[in-house]
C-alpha positions as CSV (number, residue, x, y, z in Angstrom):
1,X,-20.3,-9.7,-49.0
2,X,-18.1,-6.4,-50.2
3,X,-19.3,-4.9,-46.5
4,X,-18.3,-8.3,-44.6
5,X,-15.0,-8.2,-46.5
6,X,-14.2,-4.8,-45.4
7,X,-14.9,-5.5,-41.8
8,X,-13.3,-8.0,-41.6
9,X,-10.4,-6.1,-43.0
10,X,-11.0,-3.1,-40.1
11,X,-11.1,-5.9,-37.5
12,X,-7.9,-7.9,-38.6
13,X,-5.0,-5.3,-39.5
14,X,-4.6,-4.1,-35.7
15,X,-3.4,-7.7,-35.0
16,X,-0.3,-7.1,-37.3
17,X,0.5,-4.2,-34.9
18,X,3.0,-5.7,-33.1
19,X,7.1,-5.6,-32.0
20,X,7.6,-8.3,-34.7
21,X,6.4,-6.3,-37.6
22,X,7.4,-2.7,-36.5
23,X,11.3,-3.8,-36.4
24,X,10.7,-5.5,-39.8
25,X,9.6,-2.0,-41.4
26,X,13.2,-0.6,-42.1
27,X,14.2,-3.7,-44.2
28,X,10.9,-4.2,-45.8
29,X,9.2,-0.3,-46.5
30,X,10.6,0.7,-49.1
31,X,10.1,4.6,-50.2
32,X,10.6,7.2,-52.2
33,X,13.4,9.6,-51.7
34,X,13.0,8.5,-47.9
35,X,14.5,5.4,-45.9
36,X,13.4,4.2,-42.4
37,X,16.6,4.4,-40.5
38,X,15.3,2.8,-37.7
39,X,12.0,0.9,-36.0
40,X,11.6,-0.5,-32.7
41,X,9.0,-1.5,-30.3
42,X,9.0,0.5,-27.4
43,X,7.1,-0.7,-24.5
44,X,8.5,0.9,-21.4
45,X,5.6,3.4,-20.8
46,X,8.6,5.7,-20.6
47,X,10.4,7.5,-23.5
48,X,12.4,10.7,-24.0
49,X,11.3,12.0,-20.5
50,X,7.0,11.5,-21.3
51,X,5.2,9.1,-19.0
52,X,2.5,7.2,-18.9
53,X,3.0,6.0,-23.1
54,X,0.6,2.8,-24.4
55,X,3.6,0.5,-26.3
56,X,4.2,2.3,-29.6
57,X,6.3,1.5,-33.1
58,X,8.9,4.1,-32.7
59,X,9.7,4.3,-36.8
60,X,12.7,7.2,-37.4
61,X,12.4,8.6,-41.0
62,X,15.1,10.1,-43.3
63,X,13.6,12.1,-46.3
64,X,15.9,13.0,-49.2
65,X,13.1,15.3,-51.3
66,X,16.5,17.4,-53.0
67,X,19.9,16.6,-53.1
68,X,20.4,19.2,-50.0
69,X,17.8,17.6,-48.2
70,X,18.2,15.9,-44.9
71,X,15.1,16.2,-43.1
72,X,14.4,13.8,-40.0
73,X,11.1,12.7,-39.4
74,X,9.5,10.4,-36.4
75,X,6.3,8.3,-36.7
76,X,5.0,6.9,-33.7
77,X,2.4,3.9,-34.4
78,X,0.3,2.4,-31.6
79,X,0.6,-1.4,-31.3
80,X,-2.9,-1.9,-29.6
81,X,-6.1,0.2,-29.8
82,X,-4.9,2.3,-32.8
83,X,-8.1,4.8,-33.0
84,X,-7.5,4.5,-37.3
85,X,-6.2,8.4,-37.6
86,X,-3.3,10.0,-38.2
87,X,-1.9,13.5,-36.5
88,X,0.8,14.9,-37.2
89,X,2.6,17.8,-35.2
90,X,3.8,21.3,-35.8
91,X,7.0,23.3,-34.8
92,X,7.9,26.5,-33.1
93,X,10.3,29.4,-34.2
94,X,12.6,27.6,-36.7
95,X,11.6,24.0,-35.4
96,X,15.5,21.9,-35.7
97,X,13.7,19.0,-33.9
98,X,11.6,16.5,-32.9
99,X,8.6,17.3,-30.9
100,X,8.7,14.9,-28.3
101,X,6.2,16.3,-26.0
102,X,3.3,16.5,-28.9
103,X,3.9,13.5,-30.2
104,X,3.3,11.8,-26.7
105,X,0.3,13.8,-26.6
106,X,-1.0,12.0,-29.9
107,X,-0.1,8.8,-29.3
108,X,-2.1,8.8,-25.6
109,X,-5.4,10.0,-27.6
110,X,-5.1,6.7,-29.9
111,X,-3.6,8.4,-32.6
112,X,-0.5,7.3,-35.3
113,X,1.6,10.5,-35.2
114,X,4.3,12.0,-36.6
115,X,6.4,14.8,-36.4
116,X,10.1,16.7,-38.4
117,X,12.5,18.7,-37.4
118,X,11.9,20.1,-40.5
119,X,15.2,19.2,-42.5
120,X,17.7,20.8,-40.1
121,X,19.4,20.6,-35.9
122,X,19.3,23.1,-34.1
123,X,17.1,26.1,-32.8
124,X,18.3,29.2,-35.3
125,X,18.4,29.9,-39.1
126,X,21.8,29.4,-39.6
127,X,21.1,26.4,-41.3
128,X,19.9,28.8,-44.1
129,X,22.4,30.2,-45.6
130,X,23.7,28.9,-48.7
131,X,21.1,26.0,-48.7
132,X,18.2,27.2,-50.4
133,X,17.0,23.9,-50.8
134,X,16.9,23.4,-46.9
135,X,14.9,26.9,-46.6
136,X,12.4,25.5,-48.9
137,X,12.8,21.9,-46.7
138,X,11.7,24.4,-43.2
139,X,9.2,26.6,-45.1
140,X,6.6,23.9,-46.9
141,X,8.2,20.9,-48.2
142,X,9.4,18.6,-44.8
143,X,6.1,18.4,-43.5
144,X,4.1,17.8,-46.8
145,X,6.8,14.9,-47.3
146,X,6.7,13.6,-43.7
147,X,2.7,14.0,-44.2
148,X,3.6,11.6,-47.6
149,X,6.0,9.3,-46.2
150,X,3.7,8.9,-42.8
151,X,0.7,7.7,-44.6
152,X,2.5,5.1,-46.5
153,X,4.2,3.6,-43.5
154,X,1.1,3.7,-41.4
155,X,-0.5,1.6,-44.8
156,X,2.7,-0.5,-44.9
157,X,2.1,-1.5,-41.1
158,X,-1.2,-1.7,-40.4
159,X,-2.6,-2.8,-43.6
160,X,-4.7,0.1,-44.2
161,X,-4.6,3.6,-44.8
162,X,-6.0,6.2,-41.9
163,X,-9.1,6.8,-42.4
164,X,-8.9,10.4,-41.3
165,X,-5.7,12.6,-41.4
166,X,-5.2,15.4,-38.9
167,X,-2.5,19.2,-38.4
168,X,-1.9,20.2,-35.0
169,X,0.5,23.2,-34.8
170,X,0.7,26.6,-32.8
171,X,3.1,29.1,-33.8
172,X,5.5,28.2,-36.2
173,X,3.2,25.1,-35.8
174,X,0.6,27.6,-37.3
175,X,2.4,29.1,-40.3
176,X,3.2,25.1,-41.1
177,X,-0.8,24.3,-41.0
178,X,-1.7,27.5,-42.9
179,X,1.0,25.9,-45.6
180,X,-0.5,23.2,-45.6
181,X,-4.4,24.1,-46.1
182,X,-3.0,26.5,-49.1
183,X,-0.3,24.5,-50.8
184,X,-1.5,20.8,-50.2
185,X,-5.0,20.7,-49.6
186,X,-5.0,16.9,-49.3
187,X,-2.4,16.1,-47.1
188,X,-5.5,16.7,-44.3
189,X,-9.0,16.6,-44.0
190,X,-9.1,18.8,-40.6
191,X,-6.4,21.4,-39.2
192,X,-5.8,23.1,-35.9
193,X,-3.6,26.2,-36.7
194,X,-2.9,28.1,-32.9
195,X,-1.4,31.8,-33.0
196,X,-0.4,31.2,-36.7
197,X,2.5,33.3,-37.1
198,X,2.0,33.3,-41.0
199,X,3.1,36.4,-42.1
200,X,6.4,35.3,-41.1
201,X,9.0,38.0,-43.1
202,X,6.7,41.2,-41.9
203,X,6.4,39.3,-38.2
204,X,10.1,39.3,-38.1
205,X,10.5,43.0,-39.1
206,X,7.5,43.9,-36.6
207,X,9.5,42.0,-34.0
208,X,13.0,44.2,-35.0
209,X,11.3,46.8,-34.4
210,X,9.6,46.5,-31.5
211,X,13.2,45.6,-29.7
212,X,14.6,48.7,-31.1
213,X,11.7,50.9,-30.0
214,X,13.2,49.9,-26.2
215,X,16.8,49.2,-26.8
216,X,18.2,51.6,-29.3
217,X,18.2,54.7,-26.7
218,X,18.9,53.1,-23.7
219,X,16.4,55.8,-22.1
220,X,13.6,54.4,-23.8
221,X,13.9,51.2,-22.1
222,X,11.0,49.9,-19.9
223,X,12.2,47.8,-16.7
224,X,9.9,44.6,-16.5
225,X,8.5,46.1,-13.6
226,X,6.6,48.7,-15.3
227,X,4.5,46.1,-17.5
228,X,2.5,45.4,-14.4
229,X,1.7,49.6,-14.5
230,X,1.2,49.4,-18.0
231,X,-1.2,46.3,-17.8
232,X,-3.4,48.1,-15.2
233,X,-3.6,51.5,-17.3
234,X,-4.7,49.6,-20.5
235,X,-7.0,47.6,-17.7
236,X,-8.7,50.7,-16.7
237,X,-8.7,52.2,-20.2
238,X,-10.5,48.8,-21.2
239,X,-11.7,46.3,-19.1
240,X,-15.0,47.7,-19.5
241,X,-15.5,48.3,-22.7
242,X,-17.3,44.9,-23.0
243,X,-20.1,45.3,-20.4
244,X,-17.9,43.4,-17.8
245,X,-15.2,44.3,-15.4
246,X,-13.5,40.9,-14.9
247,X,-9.6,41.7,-15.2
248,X,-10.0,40.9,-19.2
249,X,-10.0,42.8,-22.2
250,X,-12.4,40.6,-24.3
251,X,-12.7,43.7,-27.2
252,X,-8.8,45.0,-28.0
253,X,-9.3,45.9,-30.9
254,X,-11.9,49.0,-30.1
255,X,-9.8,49.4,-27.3
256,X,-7.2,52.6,-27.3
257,X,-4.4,53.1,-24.7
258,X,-2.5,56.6,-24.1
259,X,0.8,55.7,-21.9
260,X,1.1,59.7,-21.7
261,X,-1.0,59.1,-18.2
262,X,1.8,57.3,-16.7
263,X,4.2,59.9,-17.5
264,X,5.8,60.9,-14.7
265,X,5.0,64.4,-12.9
266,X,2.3,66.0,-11.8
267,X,0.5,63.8,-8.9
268,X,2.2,62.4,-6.0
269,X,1.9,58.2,-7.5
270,X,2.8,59.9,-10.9
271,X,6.3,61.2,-9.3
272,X,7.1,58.0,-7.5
273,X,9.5,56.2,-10.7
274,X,8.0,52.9,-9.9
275,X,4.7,53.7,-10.6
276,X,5.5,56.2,-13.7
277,X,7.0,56.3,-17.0
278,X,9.5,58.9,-18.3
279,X,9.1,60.6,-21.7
280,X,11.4,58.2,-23.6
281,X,9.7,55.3,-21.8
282,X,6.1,56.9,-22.9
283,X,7.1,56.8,-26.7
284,X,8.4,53.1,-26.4
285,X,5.1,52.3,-25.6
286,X,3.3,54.3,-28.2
287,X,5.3,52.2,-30.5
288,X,5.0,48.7,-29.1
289,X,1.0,50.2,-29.4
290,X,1.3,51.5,-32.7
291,X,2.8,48.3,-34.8
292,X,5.0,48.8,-38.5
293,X,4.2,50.8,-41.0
294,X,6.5,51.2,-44.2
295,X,7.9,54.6,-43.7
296,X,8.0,55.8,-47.2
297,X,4.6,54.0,-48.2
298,X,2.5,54.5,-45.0
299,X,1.7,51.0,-45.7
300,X,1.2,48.8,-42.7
301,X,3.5,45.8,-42.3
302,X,2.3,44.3,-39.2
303,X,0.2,45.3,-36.6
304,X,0.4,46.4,-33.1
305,X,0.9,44.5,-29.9
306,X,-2.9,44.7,-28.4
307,X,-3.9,46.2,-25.1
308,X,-3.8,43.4,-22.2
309,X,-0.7,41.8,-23.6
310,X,1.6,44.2,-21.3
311,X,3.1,41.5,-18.6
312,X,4.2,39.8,-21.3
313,X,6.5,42.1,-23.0
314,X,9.6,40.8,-21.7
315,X,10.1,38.6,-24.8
316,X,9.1,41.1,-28.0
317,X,11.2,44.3,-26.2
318,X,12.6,43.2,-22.4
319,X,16.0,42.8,-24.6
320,X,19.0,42.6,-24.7
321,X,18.2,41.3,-28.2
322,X,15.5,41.3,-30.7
323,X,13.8,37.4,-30.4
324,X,16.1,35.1,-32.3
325,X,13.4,34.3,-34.3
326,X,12.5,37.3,-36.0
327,X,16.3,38.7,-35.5
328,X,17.7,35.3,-37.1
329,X,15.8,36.4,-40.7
330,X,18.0,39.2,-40.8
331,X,21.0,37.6,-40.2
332,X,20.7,34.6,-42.0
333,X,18.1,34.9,-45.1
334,X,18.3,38.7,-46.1
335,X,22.2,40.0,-45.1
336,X,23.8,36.6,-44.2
337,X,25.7,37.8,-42.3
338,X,25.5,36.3,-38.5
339,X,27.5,39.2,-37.0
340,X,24.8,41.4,-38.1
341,X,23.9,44.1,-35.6
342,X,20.0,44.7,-34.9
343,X,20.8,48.1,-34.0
344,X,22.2,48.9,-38.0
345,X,18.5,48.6,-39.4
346,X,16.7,51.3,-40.8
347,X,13.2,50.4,-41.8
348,X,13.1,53.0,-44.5
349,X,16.5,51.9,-46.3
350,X,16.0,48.3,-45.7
351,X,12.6,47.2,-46.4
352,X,12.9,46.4,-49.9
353,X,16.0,43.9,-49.3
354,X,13.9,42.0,-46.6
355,X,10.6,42.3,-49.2
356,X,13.1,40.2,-51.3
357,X,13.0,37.4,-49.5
358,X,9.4,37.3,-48.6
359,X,7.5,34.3,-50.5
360,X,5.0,32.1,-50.0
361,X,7.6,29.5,-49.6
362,X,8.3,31.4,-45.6
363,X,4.8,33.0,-45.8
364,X,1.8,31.5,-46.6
365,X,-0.4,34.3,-47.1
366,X,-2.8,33.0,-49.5
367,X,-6.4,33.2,-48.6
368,X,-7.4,30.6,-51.3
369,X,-8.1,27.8,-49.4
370,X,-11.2,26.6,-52.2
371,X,-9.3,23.0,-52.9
372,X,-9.7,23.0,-49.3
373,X,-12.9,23.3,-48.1
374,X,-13.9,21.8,-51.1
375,X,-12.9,18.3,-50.2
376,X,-15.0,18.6,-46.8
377,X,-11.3,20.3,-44.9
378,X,-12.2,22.2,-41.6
379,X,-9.8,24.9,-40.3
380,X,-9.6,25.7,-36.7
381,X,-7.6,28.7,-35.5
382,X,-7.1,30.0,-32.7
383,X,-5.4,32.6,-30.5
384,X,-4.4,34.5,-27.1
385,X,-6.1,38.3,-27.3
386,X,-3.1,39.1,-25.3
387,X,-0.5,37.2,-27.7
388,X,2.9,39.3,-27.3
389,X,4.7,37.2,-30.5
390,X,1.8,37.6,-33.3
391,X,-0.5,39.9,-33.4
392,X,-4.2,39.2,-33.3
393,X,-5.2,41.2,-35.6
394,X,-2.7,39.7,-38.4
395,X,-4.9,36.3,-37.6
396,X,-8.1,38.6,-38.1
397,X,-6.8,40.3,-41.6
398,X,-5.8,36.7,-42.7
399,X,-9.7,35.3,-41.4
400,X,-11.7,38.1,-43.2
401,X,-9.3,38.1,-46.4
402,X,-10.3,34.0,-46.6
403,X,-13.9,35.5,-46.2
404,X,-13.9,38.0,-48.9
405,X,-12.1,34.8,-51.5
406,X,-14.0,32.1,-50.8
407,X,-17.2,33.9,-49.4
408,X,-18.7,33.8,-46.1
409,X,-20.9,30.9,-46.4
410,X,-18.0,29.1,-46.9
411,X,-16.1,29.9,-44.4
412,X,-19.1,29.5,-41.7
413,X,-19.1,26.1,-43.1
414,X,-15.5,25.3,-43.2
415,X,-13.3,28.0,-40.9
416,X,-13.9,29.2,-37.6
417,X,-11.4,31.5,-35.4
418,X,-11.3,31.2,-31.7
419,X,-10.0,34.1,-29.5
420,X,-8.7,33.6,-25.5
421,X,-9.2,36.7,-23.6
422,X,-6.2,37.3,-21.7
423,X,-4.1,34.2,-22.9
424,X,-0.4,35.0,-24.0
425,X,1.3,33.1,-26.9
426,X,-0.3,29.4,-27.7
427,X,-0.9,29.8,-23.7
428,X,-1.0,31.1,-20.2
429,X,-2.2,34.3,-19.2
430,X,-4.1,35.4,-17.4
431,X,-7.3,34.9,-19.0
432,X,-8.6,31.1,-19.2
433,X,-6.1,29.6,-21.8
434,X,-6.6,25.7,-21.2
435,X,-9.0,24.1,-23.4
436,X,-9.1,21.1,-26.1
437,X,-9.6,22.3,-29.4
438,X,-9.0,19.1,-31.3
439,X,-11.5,17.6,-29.5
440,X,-13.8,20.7,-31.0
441,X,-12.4,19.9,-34.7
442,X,-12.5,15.9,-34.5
443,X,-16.2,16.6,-33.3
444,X,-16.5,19.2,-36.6
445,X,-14.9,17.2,-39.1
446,X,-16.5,13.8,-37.7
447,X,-19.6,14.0,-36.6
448,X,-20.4,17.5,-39.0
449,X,-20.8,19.4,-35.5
450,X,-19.6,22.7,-36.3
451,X,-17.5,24.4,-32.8
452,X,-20.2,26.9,-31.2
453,X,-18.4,27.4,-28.1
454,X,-15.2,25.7,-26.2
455,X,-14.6,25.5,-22.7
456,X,-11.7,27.5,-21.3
457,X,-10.1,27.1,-17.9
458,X,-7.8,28.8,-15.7
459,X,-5.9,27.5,-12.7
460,X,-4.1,28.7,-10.0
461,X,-1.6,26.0,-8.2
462,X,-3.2,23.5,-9.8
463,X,-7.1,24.0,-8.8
464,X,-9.1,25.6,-11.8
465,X,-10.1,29.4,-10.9
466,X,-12.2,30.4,-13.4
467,X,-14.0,29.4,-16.9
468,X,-15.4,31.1,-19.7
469,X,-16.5,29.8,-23.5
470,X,-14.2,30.8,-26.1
471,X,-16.4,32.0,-28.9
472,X,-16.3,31.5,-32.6
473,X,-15.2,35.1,-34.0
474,X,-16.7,37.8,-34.3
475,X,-18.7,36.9,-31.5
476,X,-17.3,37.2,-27.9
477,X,-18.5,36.0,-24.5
478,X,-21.2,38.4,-22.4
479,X,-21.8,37.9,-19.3
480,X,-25.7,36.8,-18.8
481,X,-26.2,39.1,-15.6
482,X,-26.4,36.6,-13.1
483,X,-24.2,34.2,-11.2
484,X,-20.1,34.3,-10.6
485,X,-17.8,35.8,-13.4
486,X,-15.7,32.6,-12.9
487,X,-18.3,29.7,-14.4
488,X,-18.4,29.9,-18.0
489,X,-22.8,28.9,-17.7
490,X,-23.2,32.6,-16.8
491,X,-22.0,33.5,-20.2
492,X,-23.0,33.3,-24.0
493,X,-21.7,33.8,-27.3
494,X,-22.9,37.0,-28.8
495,X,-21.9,39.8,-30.6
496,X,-19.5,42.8,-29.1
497,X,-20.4,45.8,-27.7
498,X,-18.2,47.3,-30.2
499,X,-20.3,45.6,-33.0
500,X,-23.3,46.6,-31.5
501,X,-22.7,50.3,-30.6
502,X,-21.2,50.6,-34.7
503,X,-24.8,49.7,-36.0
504,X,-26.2,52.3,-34.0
């Protein structure tokens, strides 16, 4: 009878799905420290420029966690075929709204979804200064609460709870999903954490820096149309390395790149400026290459930018200014001041005042994630090898230093890291950088099907050009010997060269 009775209770809350309940939800849910400011039915198939929508509760959210808290949050809630789950979405840089675009996204896969602007408008930190309350809103606290306040409204509306709870986020997306494994551990049974920018205080000094290597002497500045020389040295250097010349470098990290053999002089393409780099321009490079290290410690802050990520340096040091969202650290959380000149830092002198203002409450460092994985949680990351806005290899420290605290067994069980050959920052590339990892982590968490491999594609004008599997790390993709480099059933998951060749 106690099975019947919950049946029937799966089979009959979808039928109070509908317009009539969903605009009844801001007089009758009632929460704490939060207040539906609005709920409609929105049946169009059209909303906010994304097509193609099934009709959807549209339920606007404000949540009031401290007195300086103003935090906007959206929760979209299917009216028909709800698939009993709950996703909610991430933010990039320092978020300031609504993502629109991913919550579409959820809502076409059958999901409840929800997303925050994370407690303030706008795309910059100045919403920072003075308001420590709202810097703790953006670096943890809105998307626990909108996890909170989502969970109770999807209850409220369809007369249960979600059965499974989901965190999709690239980016700032990624630092919000690495919060959320470490500080609330049962906000979500699975995570999907893309080029998690968690380290986010020593990012934003590695990202000062490298705009100052090219734009403090204007001599050391490289013109964009250099990146394509530099991409093809570090090409040459390294394509290789991993068995397979395919245009990829599927090993950076073994992989070591000397811009002195573009600098100019000496053979005829080496004297033609287009083709060559000039002293200045040679040491830029060597520094993009080289990452931070604390000048008076020799400790390193952040690492380098990784061979193969060269056509994309336009953003970390094309200039004419540092990225806003490392630069906006500087002048809103450690010298707020937002006249503050890029160009006035000096790593040496001004370390210790930005160390001040690193916490976990901006980074979530911590590679305790045993409440976690405890409760059955799965962690999927992953990441572009030729990512130009977080390192790869701050993604590898933070994967082995979760290894060495919780042991290996249980992150085999529990956490897996993808890499992308030749995929920039959450996406294109050159490498294959289209693939569905959720689908890989609903199949994990739901069906105990742990991610061996996911499909990757790459497209030209539309018409998919080449796959490969994306390979749970350590292990890369080698080429099986036979067949075209393009079709990822010519390759398999296996260890790389670089492993191989240390163990001999």
């Amino acid at each position: 009878m106690k099975t019947m009775a919950f049946v029937s209770c799966l089979f009959l809350a979808p039928a109070l799905a509908d317009a009539a309940t969903c605009e009844q939800l801001a007089a009758s849910l009632k929460l704490t420290n939060a207040k539906v400011t609005s709920a409609e039915a929105v049946t169009s198939g059209t909303f906010m420029e994304q097509k193609n929508l099934p009709p959807f509760c549209r339920v606007q959210l404000t949540l009031t966690p401290s007195s300086d808290s103003d935090i906007k949050s959206e929760l979209w809630l299917p009216l028909n075929n709800w698939n009993g789950k709950f996703q909610q979405v991430g933010n990039g840089a320092w978020a300031g709204s609504i993502q629109y675009g991913a919550l579409a996204e959820g809502l076409r896969r059958g999901y409840a979804t929800a997303s925050t602007d994370a407690g303030h408008t706008g795309t910059d930190a100045s919403f920072a200064m003075g308001h420590p309350e709202k810097l703790k809103d953006f670096g943890y606290r809105a998307v626990h609460e909108t996890a909170a306040q989502s969970k109770s409204t999807i209850t409220n509306f369809y007369g249960m709870a979600p059965k499974l709870s989901y965190f999709n986020g690239c980016s700032g997306g990624g630092r919000m999903a690495f919060q959320e494994a470490q500080r609330f551990p049962a906000d979500f049974d699975a995570i999907l954490a893309g080029a998690p920018g968690y380290n986010r205080v020593n990012q934003s000094v590695w990202m000062l820096m490298n705009a100052k290597a090219t734009l403090d002497n204007p001599a050391s500045f490289i013109p964009p149309a250099k990146y394509a020389v530099l991409h093809r040295a570090a090409l040459d250097a390294c394509d290789a390395q991993d068995g397979l010349k395919d245009g990829l470098i599927s090993e950076p990290l073994s992989c070591h790149v000397d811009p002195a053999v573009l600098q100019c002089g000496g053979s005829r393409v080496l004297s033609d400026p287009a083709n060559c780099l000039t002293a200045p321009q040679v040491e830029a490079a060597r520094k993009l290459y080289a990452g931070v290290t604390n000048p008076k410690t020799g400790e390193r802050i952040f690492p380098r930018l990784e061979p193969g990520s060269e056509l994309s340096w336009g953003g970390p040091a094309g200039g004419p200014e540092p990225l806003a969202v490392g630069a906006d650290l500087f002048k809103f959380v450690v010298f707020k001041d937002p006249k503050w000149d890029f160009r006035k830092f000096d790593l040496a002198r001004d370390y210790d005042a930005v160390h001040k203002v690193d916490s976990l409450d901006l980074s979530p460092t911590s590679p305790d994630l045993e409440a976690f994985v405890a409760r059955g949680g799965k962690l999927l990351i992953y990441q572009g090898w030729a990512d130009q806005n977080v390192a790869p290899q701050s993604t590898v420290d933070y994967y082995n230093n979760v290894a060495r605290t919780i042991g290996q067994k249980q992150v085999d069980d529990s956490v897996r890291l993808f890499f992308a050959p030749g995929m920039a920052h959450c996406g294109g590339g050159e490498g294959p950088n289209v693939f569905d990892a959720l689908a890989s982590l609903e199949q994990w968490r739901e069906q105990g099907k742990a991610p061996t491999s996911i499909l990757a594609t790459h497209s030209t004008n539309g018409k998919v050009d080449r796959s490969r599997p994306l390979c749970p790390f350590p292990q890369v993709a080698r080429y099986k010997g036979n067949g075209s480099i393009d079709d990822a059933a010519n390759f398999v998951c296996g260890a790389a060269r670089s492993d191989v060749q240390s163990t001999k």
